[in-house]
N, C-alpha and C positions, 0 to 999 in steps of 0.2 A: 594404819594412818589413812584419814579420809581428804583424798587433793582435792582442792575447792572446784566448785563446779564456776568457771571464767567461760561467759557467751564464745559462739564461736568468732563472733567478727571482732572482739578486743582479743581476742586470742590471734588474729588474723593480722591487724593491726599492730598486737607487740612485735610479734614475730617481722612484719613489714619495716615497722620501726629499726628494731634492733641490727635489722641487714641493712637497714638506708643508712644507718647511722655510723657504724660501722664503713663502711662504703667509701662515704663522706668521709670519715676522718682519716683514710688513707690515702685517697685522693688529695686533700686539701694538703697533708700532712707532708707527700711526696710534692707539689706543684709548692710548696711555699718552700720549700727543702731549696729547689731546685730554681727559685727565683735570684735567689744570691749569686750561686756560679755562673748563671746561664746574663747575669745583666756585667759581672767582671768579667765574662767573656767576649762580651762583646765592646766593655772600654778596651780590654789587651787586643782588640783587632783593629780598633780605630789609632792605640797607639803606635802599631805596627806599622800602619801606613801613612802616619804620621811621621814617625822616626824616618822610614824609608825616603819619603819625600825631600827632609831634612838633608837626609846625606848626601842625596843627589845635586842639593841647592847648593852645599857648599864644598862637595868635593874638588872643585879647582883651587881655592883659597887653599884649602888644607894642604893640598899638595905642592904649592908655592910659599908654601911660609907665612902668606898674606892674612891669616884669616881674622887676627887683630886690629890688622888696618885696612879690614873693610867695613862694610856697613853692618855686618849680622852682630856686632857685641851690641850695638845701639838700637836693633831693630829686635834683641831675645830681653833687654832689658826693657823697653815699653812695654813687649810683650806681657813680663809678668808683673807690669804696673797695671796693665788694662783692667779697666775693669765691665766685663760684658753686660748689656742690657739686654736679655734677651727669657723669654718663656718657653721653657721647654715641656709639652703637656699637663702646663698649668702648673708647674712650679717655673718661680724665677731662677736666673745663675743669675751672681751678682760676683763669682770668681774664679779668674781663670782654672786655678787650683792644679796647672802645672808646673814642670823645669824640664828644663831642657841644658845638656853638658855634653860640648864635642871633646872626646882625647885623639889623642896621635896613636901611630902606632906599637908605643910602650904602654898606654893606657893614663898617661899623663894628662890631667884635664887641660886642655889651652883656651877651652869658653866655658863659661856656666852663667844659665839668666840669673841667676842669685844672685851671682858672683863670689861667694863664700868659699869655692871650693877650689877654684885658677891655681895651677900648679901641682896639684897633690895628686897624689898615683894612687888611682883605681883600679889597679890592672887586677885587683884583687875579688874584685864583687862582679859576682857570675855576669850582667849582663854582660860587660866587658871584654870581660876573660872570656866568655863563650865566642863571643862577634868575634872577638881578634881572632879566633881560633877557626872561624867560619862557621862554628856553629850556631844556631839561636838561643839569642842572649835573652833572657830575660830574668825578675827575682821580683818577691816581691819583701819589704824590708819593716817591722816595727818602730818605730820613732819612741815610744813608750812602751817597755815589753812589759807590762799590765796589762795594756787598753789596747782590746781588739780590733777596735776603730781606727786604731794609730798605725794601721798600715798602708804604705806607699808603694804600689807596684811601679817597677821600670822594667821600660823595654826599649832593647837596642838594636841600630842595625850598622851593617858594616859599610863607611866610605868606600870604595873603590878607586883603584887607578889603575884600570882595564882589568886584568886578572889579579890584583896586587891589594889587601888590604893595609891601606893608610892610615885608619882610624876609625872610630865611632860613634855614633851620636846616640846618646841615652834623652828619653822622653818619660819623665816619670809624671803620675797623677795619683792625688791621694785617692784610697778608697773609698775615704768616709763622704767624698763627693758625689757617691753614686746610692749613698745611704736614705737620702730622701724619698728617692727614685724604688726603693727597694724597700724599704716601709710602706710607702704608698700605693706598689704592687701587693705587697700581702696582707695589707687593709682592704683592699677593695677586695682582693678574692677571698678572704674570710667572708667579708658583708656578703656577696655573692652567694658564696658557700652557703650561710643562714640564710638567706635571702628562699633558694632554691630548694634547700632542704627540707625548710619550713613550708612550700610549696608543694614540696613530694610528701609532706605529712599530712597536708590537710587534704591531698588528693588520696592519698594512703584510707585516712579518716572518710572520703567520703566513699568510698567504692567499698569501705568493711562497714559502712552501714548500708548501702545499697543491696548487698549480700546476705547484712541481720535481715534486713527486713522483707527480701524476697522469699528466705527461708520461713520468717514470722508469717508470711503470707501462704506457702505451704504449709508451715501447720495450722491455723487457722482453716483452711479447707480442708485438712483429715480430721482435724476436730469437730469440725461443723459435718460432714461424713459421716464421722460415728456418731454423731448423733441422730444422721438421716434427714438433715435438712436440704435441701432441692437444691444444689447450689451449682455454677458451673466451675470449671477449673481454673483457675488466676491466668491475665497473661501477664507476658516478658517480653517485653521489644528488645532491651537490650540482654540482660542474661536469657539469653535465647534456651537456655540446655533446662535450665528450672520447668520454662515453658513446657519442653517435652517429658520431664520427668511429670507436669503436671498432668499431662496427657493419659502418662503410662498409666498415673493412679488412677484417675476416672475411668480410662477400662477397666483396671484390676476391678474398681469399685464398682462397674456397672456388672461384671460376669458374676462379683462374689452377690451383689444385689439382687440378683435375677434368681442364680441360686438359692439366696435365702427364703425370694419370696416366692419361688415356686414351693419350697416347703412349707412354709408360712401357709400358703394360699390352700398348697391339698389338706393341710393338717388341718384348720380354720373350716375349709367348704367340707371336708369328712364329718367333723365334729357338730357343726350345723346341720347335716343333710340327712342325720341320724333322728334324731326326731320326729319329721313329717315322714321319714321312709318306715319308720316304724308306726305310725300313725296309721298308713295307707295301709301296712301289712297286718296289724291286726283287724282292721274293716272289712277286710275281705277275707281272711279270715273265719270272722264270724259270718259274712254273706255268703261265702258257702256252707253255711248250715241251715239254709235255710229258713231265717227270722221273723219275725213278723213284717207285715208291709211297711207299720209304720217306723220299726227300728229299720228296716233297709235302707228306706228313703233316708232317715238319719246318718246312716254309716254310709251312704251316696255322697250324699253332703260333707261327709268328713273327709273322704277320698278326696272329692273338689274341693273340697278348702286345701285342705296338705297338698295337690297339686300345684293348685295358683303359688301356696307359698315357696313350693320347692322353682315353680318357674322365676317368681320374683326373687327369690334367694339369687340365684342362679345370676339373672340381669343383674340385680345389684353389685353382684361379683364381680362381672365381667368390667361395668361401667366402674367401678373402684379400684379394677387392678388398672383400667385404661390411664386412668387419671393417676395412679399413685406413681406410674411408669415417670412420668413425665416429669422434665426437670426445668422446662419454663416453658411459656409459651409463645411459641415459635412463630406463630402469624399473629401480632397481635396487632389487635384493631380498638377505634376509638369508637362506642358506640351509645343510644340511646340507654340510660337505666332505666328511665319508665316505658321504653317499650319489650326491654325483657320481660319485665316486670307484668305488663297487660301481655303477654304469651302465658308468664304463667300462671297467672290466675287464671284462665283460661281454661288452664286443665284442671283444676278444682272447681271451677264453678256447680255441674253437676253433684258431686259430693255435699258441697254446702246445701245444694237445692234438697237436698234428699235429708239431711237431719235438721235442716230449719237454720242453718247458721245463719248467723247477718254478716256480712263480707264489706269490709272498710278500708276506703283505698284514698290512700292521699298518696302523690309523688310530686315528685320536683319536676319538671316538666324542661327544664333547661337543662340539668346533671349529664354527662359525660364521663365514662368511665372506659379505661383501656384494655383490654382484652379477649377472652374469648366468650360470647355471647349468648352461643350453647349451652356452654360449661354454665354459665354463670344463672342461665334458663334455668336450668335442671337443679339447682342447688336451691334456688329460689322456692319451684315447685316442690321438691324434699322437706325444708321449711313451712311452707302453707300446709299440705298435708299431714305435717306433726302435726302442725298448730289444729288442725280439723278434727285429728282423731282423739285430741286431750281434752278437746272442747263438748262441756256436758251439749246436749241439743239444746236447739232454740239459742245457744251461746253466741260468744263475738270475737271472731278471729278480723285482725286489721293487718291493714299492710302500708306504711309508711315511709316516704325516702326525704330528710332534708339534709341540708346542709349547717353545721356547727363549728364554726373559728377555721374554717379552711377545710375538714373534714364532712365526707360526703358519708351518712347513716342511714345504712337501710334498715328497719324492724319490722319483725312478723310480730302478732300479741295473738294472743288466747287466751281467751277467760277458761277457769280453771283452779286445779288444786294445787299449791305448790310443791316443787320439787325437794324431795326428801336432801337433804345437808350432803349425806353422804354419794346420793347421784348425782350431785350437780357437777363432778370433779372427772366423775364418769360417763359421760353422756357421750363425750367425742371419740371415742373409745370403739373399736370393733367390735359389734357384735352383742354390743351390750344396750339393751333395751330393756324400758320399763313398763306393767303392764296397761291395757288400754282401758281408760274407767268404762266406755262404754261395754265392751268386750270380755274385759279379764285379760286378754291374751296379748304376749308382746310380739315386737317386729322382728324382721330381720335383723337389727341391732347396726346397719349400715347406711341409712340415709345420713344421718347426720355426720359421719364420720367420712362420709361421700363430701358433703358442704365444706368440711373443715379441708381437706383436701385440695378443696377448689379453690377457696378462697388463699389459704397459704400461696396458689399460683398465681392470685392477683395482688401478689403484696398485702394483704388486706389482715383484718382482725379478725374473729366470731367470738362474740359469749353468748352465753344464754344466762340468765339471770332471773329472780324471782320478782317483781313488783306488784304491788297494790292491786291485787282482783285479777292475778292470773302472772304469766312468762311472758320475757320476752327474750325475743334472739334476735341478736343484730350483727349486718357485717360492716366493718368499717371502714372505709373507702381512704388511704393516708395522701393521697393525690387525684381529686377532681376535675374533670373540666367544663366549663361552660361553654355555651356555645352563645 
């Protein structure tokens, strides 16, 4: 059985989910539980000291006989005529929704605000029976044993005549009066509840994308890695740890880099340097056999040429591992392109004077370009000098820089024979070179692969292309400035 491969941050996110939620439903579940007993708690305290108050007010009457023909049977029946105008956190009362019943101390009612009950012996229903007993009275009673709502709690407390229980005053209040009050707590903490929830989900949601997509951003940089492109390591302000794991990798990748290309580089310069050393070694060779003068001077000449080239091999190595090192460029500056440009025509001009080339320079004269100047010298010069030595004599190497839809072009041309289909894919390539119509003979196979280098460091494009009466190669500049 194959389990589906689920991203890590909705993985991250259910799991978030299913603990918030959970969480939630026990909390809300226990708080709205506990809304009920915790709001009858607090009417059975208010009628505690209510009843209490009561018994005090009229503990003289009771114990004289009087308590009929005093004012409290006229002043418990408005009572529960009244009807109160008042808002209590936004709901209205509009009823008293008490009674109130003093007994003697047989348990005989002798008052009730109803008045329903005057005479009849309670001595039977706990509040009562507990008060007369000294204990606390209290019960709370059905009206409709169906309906849950139809319960009436009372609470009593004991008259006194100094140490001597005389009677009792019961205060009862339905519960279903505290039902509004107790709906409208566990409405609001529900809505809260979602309220909140739905807050901790979308905060859930946005920290398990901020986590896909830092991870996406680390691989995106081991991808782009193995592939070898220059790139620096991602930052993280706030996942600060990704940061430093980005960190680790670019060392790992800079030791395993160096590694590779110190093999790269011996295997590559071995491979190369076989040739001209073999070249030299047979010249001489044969110049110690003593040859004719004019085969000497030849095999002189051969030694000097496989020389220069093993010296040029050599420089071009060095200057291509400098640059391939390099993963941006670290002082970058904003500079002239046409006067890199007049540097390095400069160093070709001799060349041209010497096979008859005619040398064509248009440049932009305002273009601005950012980086490094040297670099960009040298890759320049690399380019002319193909373009010189592919050029039959008497030919036409030009050098041109404009500006196209925002895009700053630079071209070298050489008239010429065009490039075979299958080199054109290869040219940017190490080491691979094609041969020189003048000469027969090819190069080092690293100038141009030098430029490609370079230019990668300025952001930049290179093709080389075939058109109409010869090549051209151009770098493409994706952001210009003017000055």
């Amino acid at each position: 059985m194959t389990w589906p491969k689920i991203p890590f941050g909705l993985r991250l996110f259910l799991l978030y989910a299913v603990f918030v939620g959970f969480c939630a439903y026990l909390v809300l579940r226990t708080m709205t539980a506990e809304i009920k007993p915790g709001v009858r708690q607090t009417m059975e305290e208010t009628l505690v000291d209510m009843s209490s108050l009561i018994a005090v007010v009229v503990a003289n009457d009771v114990k004289q006989g009087t308590l009929n023909q005093s004012q409290y049977p006229r002043l418990f029946r408005l009572f529960g005529e009244h009807i109160p105008q008042a808002s209590i956190w936004g709901m209205d009362k509009i009823d008293a929704n008490k009674r109130i019943y003093i007994t003697d101390h047989k348990g005989i009612v002798i008052l009730d605000s109803d008045g329903r009950a005057l005479g009849q012996d309670y001595s039977r229903w706990n509040d009562v029976y507990l008060t007369l007993r000294g204990e606390y009275g209290a019960r709370t009673t059905k009206l409709d044993i169906d309906d849950e709502l139809s319960t009436v709690m009372h609470v009593a407390a004991p008259i006194m005549d100094e140490d001597e229980i005389i009677g009792s005053v019961t205060v009862a209040k339905a519960n279903i009066a505290m039902q509004p009050f107790i709906e409208r707590s566990k409405n609001r903490l529900i809505l809260w509840g979602i309220v909140l929830g739905s807050v901790a989900m979308i905060l859930g949601a946005l920290i398990s994308w901020r986590i896909t997509k830092a991870l996406g951003r680390l691989s995106d940089y081991a991808e782009q890695t193995i592939k070898g492109d220059k790139v620096s390591p991602p930052q993280f302000r706030v996942f600060y740890e990704y940061g430093d794991l980005a960190q680790v990798i670019d060392r790992m990748r800079h030791q395993l880099e160096g590694k590779n290309y110190a093999e790269r580089y011996v295997q590559s310069l071995t491979h190369e340097l076989k040739s001209p050393i073999a070249a030299i070694r047979g010249a001489s060779e044969i110049l110690q056999t003593s040859p004719e003068p004019k085969s000497q001077q030849r095999f002189l000449s051969n030694i000097e040429h496989e020389t220069k080239r093993l010296h040029l091999l050599i420089e071009r190595m060095l200057n291509l591992s400098a640059v391939e090192k390099q993963q941006m460029i670290e002082n970058r500056q904003s500079f002239s392109i046409k006067s890199a440009c007049e540097q390095a025509v400069r160093a070709i001009e001799g060349e041209c004077l010497q096979r008859s080339i005619t040398l064509q320079i248009d440049l932009n004269r305002s273009a601005d370009v950012s980086g490094d100047e040297l670099l960009l010298q040298q890759a320049i010069v690399n380019l002319l000098q193909n373009a010189v030595e592919f050029s039959p004599a008497g030919g036409l190497v030009s050098l041109n820089c404009v500006t196209k839809e925002g895009l700053l072009v630079l071209t070298v041309f050489n008239q010429g024979e065009a490039i075979p289909d299958f080199a054109l894919e290869k040219l940017q390539e190490r080491f691979f070179s094609l041969p020189r119509p003048s000469t027969g003979k090819k190069s080092t196979g690293l100038g141009l692969n030098f430029v490609a280098e370079v230019v990668k460091l300025h952001s930049a494009q290179f093709t080389i292309n075939n058109i109409d009466g010869g090549v051209a190669a151009s770098i493409i500049f994706s952001q210009s400035k003017r000055r």
